[in-house]
C-alpha positions in Angstrom: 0.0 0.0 0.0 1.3 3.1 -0.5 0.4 5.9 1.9 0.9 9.8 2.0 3.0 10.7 5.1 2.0 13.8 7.6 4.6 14.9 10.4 3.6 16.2 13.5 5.3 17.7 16.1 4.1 19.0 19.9 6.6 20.9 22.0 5.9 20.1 25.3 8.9 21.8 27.0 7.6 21.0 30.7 8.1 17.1 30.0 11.3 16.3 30.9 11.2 12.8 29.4 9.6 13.4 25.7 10.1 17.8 25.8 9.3 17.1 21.8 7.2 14.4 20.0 6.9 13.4 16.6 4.2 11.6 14.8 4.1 10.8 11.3 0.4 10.1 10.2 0.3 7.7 6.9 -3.0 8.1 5.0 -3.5 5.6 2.2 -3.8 6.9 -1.5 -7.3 5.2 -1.3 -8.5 7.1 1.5 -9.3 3.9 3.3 -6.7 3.4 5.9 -3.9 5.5 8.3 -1.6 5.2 10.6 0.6 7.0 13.3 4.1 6.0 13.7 6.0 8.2 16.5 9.5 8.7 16.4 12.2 9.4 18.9 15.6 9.5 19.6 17.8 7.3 22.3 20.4 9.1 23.6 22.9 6.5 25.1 26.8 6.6 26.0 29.1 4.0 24.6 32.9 3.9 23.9 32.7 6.4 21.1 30.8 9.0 23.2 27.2 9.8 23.0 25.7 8.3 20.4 21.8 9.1 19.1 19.8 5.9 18.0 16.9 6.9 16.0 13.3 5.0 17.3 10.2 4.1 15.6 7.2 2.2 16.9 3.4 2.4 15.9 0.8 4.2 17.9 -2.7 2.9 17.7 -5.1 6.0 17.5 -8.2 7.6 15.9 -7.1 10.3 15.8 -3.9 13.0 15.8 -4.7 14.3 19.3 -5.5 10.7 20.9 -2.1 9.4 19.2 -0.2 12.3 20.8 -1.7 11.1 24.4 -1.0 7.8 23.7 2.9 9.0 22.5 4.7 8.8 25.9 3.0 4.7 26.7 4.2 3.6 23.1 7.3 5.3 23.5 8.8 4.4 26.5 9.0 0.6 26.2 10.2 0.4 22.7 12.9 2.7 24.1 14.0 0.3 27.1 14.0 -2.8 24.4 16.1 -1.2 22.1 18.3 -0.2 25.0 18.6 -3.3 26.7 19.6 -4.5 23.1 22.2 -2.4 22.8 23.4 -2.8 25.7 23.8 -6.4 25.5 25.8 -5.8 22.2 28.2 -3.6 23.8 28.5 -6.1 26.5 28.8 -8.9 23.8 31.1 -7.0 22.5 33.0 -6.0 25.7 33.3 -9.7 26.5 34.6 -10.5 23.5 37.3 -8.0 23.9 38.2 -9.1 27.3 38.5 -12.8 25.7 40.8 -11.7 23.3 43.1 -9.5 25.5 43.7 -6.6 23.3 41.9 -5.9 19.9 42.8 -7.5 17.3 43.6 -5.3 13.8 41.2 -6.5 11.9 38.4 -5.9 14.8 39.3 -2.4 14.9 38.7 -1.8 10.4 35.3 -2.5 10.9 34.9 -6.7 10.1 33.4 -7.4 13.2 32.2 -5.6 16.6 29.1 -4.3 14.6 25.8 -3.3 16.6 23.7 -4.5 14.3 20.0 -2.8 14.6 18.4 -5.4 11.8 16.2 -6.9 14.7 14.2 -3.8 15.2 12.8 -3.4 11.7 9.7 -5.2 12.0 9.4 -5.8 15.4 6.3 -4.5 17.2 
């Protein structure tokens, strides 16, 4: 299907956990269906620094205002799953290291050690 795409954004600068959300609302050429995706961002420390993890997850709503209540309950535990994921890569990886005593060249060019994000494309 093939949808039209709609973005959304509320500034809600007293919420310290989500001060800005962003829905994308998806209407269907047709006219017959829609849907809200909101997005968000992880901000999580690992060896390089501060890194930003870009989140989506589907909101189930009627409408634009109920998917904006519904934005912090949707949010929140598709944040802590893709955290706990990544977490558990860099304490894969971590391990690995520590196995290995120091890192090896070819570790370091990019062949392995990859956080790899393919499990949360179609996982809801």
């Amino acid at each position: 299907m093939i949808y039209r795409k709609q973005e959304f954004v509320e500034d809600q600068t007293g919420d310290p956990e989500f001060p800005i959300k962003v829905i994308d609302r998806l209407d269907s050429l047709d006219g017959e269906a829609f849907r809200f995706i909101g997005r968000a961002t992880l901000n999580m420390k690992t060896p390089l620094g501060i890194q930003q993890f870009p989140i989506s997850f589907e909101i189930v709503a009627d409408s634009t205002d109920e998917a904006f209540q519904k934005y912090s309950q949707h949010a929140r535990p598709k944040m802590e799953e893709v955290r706990r994921h990544i977490q558990s890569q860099l304490d894969r990886i971590h391990q690995e290291q520590e196995d290995e005593g120091a890192l090896a060249p070819e570790k370091a060019s990019g062949d392995g050690n990859i956080i790899s994000l393919d499990d949360f494309k179609r996982r809801s």
